[in-house]
C-alpha positions in Angstrom: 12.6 42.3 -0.1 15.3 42.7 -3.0 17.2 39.8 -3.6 20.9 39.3 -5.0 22.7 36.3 -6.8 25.7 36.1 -9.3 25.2 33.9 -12.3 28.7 33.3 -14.0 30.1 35.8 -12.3 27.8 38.6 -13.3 25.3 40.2 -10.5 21.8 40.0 -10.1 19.5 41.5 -8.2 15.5 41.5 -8.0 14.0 42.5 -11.7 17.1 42.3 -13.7 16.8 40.0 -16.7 18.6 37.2 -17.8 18.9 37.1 -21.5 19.9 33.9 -23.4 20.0 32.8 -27.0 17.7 29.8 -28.2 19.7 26.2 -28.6 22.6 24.0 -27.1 24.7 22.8 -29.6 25.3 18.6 -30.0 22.0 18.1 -28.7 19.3 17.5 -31.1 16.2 19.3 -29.1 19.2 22.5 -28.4 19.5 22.2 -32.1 15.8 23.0 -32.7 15.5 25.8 -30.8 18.1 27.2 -32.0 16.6 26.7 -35.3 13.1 28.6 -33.7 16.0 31.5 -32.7 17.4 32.3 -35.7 13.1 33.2 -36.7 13.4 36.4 -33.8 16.1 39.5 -34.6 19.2 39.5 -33.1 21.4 37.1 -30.9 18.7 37.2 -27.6 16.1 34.9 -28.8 14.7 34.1 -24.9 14.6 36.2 -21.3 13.9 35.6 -18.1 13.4 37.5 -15.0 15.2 37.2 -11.5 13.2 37.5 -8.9 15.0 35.6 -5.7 15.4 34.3 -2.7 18.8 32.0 -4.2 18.3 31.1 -7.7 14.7 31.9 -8.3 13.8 32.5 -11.3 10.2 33.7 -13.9 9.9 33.3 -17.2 7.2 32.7 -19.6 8.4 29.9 -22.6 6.8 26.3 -23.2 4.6 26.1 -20.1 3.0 29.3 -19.7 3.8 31.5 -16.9 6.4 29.7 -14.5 9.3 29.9 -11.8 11.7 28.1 -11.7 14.8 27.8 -9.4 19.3 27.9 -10.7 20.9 24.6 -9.6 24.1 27.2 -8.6 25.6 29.6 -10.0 26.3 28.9 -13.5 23.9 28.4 -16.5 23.0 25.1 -17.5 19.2 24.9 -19.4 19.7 21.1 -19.2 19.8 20.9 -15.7 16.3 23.2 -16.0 14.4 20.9 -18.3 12.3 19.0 -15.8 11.5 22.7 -14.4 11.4 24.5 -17.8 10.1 22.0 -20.7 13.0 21.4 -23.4 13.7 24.9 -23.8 17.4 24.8 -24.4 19.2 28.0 -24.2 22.8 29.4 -23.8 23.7 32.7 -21.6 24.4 36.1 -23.4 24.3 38.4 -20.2 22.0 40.5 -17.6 20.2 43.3 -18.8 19.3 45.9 -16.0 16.2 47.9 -16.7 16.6 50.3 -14.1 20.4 51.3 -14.5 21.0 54.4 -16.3 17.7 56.0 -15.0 18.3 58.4 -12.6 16.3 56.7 -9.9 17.2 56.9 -6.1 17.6 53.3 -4.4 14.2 53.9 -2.8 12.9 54.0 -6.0 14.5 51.7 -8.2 13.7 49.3 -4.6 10.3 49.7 -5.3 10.5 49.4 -8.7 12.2 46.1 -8.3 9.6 45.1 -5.4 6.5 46.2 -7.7 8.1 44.2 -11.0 8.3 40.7 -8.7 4.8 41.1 -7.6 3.2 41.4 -11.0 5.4 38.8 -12.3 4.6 36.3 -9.4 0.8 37.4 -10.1 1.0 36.0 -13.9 2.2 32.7 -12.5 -0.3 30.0 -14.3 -1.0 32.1 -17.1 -0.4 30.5 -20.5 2.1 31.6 -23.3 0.5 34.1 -25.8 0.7 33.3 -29.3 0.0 36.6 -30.8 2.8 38.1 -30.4 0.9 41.4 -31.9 -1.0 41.6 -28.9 2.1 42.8 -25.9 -0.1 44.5 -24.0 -2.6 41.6 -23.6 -2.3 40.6 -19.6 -3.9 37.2 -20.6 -1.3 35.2 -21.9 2.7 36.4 -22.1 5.5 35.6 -24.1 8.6 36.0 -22.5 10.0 39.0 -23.6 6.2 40.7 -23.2 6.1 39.5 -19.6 10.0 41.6 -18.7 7.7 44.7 -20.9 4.4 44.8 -19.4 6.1 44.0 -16.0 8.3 47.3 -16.3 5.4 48.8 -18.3 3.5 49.3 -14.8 6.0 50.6 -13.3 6.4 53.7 -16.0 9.2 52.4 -17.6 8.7 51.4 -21.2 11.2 49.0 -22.9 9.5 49.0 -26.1 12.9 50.3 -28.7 10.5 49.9 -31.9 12.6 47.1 -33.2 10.7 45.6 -35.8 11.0 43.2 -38.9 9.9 45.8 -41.9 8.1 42.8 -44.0 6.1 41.9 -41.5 3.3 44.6 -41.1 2.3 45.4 -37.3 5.9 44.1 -36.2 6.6 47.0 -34.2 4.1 45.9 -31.7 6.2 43.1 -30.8 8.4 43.5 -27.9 11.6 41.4 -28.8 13.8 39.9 -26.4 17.0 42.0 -28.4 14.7 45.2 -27.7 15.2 44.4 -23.8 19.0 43.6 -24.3 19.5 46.7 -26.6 16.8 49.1 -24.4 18.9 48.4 -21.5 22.4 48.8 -19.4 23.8 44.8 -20.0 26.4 43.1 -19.1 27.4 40.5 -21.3 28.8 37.1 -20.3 32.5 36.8 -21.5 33.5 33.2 -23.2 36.7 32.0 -22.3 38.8 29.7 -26.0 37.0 26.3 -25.5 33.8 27.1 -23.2 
């Protein structure tokens, strides 16, 4: 079954991907990963995918492979720590991996249906440290978790962003590549939010 949900206003449904940048400022462990952020190119350091029913959510950060569930319908990482570990983030949009891709709504159904059930599969499994390695269905970072999830489906995320000094970086699968691969929709910040 596909699943929908809005998350500060912007719609989800099964598959799309939530994208966030690492860090929460005036809190010292937000202030940390926001210093582990600024290591990965561009402003989406960290992604998650929505799966459903309500708020529920997969990622792959601090504790491996996990769901976790949205207290409502607005981002707050602190209310997620005792679900997600001290990973601190802040909301930059949705990407939407099928949009843009000339799929029928049987199709992009199945797709969505097919990406949940891999994901939910990888449940348990631990975070992979080479980041080198994104096709490795082992261990997952997040961003290679939203790639090799799409990845069986035929659709490959993979821009080629890279970091040029690092040799074998366009291996990596960054979390900007999904943002930048993809149709997004960006979360607007009102003066003093």
């Amino acid at each position: 079954m596909i699943h929908s949900y809005e998350l500060n206003g912007l719609p989800l449904q099964t598959g799309d991907v939530i994208c966030t940048m690492n860090g929460k400022p005036d809190i010292l462990p937000g202030e940390f990963w926001r210093l582990i952020g600024r290591l990965v190119p561009g402003n989406v350091d960290h992604v998650s995918i929505y799966l459903g029913p309500g708020g529920c959510c997969i990622e792959s950060g601090t504790r491996g492979v996990i769901t976790f569930d949205l207290p409502g319908d607005s981002w707050d990482s602190e209310k997620l720590v005792a679900q997600r570990g001290l990973l601190l983030d802040e909301l930059i949009g949705i990407a939407y991996p099928l949009e843009g891709r000339g799929l029928i709504p049987a199709e992009q159904e199945a797709i969505r249906r097919e990406v949940a059930n891999f994901c939910l599969a990888q449940v348990g499994k631990p975070y992979n440290l080479n980041f080198l390695d994104a096709r490795s269905e082992k261990a997952f970072y997040c961003s290679q978790l939203v790639y090799v999830a799409y990845l069986h489906c035929g659709i490959d995320l993979n821009t080629g962003l890279s970091i040029e000094t690092l040799p074998g970086a366009n291996n990596i699968i960054y979390p900007q590549e999904i943002w930048n691969g993809c149709t997004h929709q960006e979360l607007v910040r009102t003066l003093g939010a």
